[in-house]
C-alpha positions as CSV (number, residue, x, y, z in Angstrom):
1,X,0.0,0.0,0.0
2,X,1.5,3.5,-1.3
3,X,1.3,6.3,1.5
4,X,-1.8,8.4,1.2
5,X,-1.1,12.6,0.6
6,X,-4.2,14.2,2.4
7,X,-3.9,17.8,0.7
8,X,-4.0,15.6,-2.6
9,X,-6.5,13.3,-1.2
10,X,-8.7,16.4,0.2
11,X,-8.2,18.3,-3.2
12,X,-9.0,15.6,-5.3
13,X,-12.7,15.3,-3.8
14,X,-13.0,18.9,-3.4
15,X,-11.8,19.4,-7.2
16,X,-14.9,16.7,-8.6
17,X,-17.3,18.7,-6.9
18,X,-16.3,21.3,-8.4
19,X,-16.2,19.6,-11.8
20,X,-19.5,18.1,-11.2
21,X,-21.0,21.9,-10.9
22,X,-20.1,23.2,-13.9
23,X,-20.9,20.3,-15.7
24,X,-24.3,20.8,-15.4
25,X,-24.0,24.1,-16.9
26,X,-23.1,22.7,-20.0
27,X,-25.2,22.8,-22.7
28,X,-28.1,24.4,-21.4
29,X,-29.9,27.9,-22.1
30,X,-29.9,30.8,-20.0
31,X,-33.2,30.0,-18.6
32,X,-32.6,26.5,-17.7
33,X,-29.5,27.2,-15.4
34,X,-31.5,29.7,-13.3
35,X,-34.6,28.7,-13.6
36,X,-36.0,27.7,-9.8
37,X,-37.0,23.8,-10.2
38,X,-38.1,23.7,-6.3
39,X,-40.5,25.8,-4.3
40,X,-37.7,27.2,-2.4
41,X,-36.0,28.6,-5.6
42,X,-33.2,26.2,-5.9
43,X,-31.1,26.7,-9.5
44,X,-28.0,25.9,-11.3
45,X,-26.2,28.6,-11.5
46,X,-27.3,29.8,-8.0
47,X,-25.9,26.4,-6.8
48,X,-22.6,27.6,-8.3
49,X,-23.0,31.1,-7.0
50,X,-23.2,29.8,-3.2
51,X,-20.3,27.4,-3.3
52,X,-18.3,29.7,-5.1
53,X,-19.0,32.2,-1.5
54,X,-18.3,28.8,0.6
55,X,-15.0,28.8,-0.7
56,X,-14.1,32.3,-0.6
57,X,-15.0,32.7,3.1
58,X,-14.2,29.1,4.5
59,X,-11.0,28.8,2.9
60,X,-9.9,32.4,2.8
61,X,-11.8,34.6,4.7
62,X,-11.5,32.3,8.0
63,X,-7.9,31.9,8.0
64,X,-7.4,35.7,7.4
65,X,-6.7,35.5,3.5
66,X,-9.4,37.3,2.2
67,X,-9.7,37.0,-1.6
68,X,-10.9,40.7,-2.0
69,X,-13.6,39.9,-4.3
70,X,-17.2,41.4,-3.7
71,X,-19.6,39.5,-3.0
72,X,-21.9,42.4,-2.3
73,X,-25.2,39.3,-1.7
74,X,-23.4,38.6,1.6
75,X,-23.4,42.0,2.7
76,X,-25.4,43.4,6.0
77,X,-28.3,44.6,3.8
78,X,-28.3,42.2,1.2
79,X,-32.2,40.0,1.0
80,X,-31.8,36.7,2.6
81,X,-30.6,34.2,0.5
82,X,-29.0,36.3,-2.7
83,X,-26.4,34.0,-2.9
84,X,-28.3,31.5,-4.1
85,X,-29.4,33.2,-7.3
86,X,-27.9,34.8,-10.4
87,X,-29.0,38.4,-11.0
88,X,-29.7,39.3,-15.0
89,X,-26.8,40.9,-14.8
90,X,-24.9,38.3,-13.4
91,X,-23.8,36.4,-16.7
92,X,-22.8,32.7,-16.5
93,X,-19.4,33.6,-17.2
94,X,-19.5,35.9,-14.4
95,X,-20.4,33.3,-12.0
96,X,-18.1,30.2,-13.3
97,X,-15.5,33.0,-13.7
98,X,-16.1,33.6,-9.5
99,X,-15.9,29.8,-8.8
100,X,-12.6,29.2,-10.8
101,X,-11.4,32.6,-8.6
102,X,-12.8,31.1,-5.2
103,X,-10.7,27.7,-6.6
104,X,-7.8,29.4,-6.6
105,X,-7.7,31.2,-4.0
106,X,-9.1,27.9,-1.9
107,X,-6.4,25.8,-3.6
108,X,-3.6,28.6,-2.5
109,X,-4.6,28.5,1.2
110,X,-4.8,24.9,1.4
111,X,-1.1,24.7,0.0
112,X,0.4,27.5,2.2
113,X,-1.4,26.3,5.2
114,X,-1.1,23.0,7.2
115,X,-3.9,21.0,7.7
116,X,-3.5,22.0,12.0
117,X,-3.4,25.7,10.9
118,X,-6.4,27.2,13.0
119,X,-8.2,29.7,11.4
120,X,-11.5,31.7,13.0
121,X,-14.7,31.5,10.7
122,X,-15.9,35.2,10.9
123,X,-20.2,34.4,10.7
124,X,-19.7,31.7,13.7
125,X,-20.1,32.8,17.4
126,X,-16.9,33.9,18.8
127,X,-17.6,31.0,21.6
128,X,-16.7,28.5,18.9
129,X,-15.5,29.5,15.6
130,X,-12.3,27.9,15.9
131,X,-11.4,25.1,12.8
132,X,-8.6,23.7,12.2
133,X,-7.8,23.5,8.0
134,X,-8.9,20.1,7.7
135,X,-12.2,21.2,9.6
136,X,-12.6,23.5,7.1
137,X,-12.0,21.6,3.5
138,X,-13.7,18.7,4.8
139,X,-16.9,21.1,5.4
140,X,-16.3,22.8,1.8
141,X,-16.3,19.1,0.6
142,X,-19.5,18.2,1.9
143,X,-21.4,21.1,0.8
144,X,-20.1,21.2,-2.8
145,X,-21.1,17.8,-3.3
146,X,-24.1,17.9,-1.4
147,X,-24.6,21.1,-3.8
148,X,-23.5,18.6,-7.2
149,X,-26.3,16.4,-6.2
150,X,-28.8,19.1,-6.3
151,X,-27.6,19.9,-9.4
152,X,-27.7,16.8,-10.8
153,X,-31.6,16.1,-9.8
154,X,-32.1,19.3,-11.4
155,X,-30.3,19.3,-14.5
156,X,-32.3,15.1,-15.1
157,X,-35.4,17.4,-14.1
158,X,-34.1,19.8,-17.0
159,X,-33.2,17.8,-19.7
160,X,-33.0,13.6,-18.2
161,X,-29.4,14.3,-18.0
162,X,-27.4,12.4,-15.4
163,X,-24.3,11.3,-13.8
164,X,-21.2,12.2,-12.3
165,X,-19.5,13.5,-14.8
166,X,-19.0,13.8,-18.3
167,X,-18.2,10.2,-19.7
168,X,-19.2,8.5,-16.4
169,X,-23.1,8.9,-15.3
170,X,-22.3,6.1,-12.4
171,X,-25.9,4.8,-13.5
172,X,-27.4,1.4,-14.5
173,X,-27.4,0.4,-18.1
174,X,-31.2,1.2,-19.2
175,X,-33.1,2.7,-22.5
176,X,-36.0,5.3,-21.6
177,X,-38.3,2.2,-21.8
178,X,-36.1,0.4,-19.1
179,X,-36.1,3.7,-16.8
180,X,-40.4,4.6,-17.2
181,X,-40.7,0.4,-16.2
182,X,-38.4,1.3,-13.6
183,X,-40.2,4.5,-12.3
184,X,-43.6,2.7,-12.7
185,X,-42.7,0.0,-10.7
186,X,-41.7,2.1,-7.9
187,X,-44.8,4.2,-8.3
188,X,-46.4,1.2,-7.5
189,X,-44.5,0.2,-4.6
190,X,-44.8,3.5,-2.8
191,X,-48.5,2.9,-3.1
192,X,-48.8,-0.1,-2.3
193,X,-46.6,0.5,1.0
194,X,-49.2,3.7,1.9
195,X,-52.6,1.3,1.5
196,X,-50.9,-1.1,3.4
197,X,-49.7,1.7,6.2
């Protein structure tokens, strides 16, 4: 067994989350990408929008490397939840362009820092807002690809598209016949199990 890097092991999840985002960008209109698919608004390119922020401020801002880039939706008098939506003039090249910024500004903390480093998340109470590097990435992990999986049950509820990423959907083989049977059969199930309840 080879001896395990954790930066690289850490960056390597943290970099197919991020690949996974823009993914589902790709090849879909304007509308589609922030178009709000749940009752609570939830989008594409917002999805993009509030990791990109996650980034900035969990692995900059907290361990007193702030990236300098506005983010005027987190600001004092900003409406609740602007950083999970594109504005018209925010362009989808603005927005990818902030995430590949937040990566490398992420990416350059996480190589000048070690993984002990303590660092003092700003929006936590002062009682406990001390994380340790690893704290840190391992939380911007888990929320961009808890974030990819929104975005890929929205993108299949855009188009049917689905997967991972490009070239591996890490789905069963199946034709849109196979997948209706599928979804039918589970229809049934479901209520089945409530009459039975």
């Amino acid at each position: 067994m080879t001896a395990s890097d954790p930066k690289a092991d850490l960056h390597r999840y943290l970099q197919s989350a991020r690949d996974a985002l823009l993914w589902k960008l790709e090849g879909l209109s304007e509308y589609d990408i922030r178009r709000p698919l749940t009752p609570t608004g939830t989008n594409l390119l917002g999805l993009v929008k509030h990791v990109a922020s996650i980034e900035l401020g969990y692995l900059g801002d907290t361990f007193g490397r702030p990236s300098g880039q506005p983010q005027p939706w987190l600001d004092d008098d900003a409406d609740l939840n602007d950083d999970m939506w594109a504005t018209a003039d925010e362009s989808r090249e603005d927005i990818v362009d902030l995430y590949r910024r937040a990566w490398a500004h992420a990416d350059a903390t996480i190589d000048a820092l070690e993984l002990d480093t303590i660092g003092k998340v700003p929006w936590w109470p002062s009682e406990r807002n001390e994380v340790t590097l690893h704290h840190a990435v391992v939380r911007v992990i888990g929320d961009a690809h808890r974030h990819a999986g929104h975005a890929d049950i929205l993108r299949e509820l855009i188009d049917g598209a689905v997967g991972m990423n490009e070239g591996n959907d890490n789905m069963p083989p199946g034709d849109k016949a196979w997948w209706e049977n599928h979804r039918s059969r589970l229809e049934r199930v479901a209520r089945e199990a409530d009459r039975d309840a």
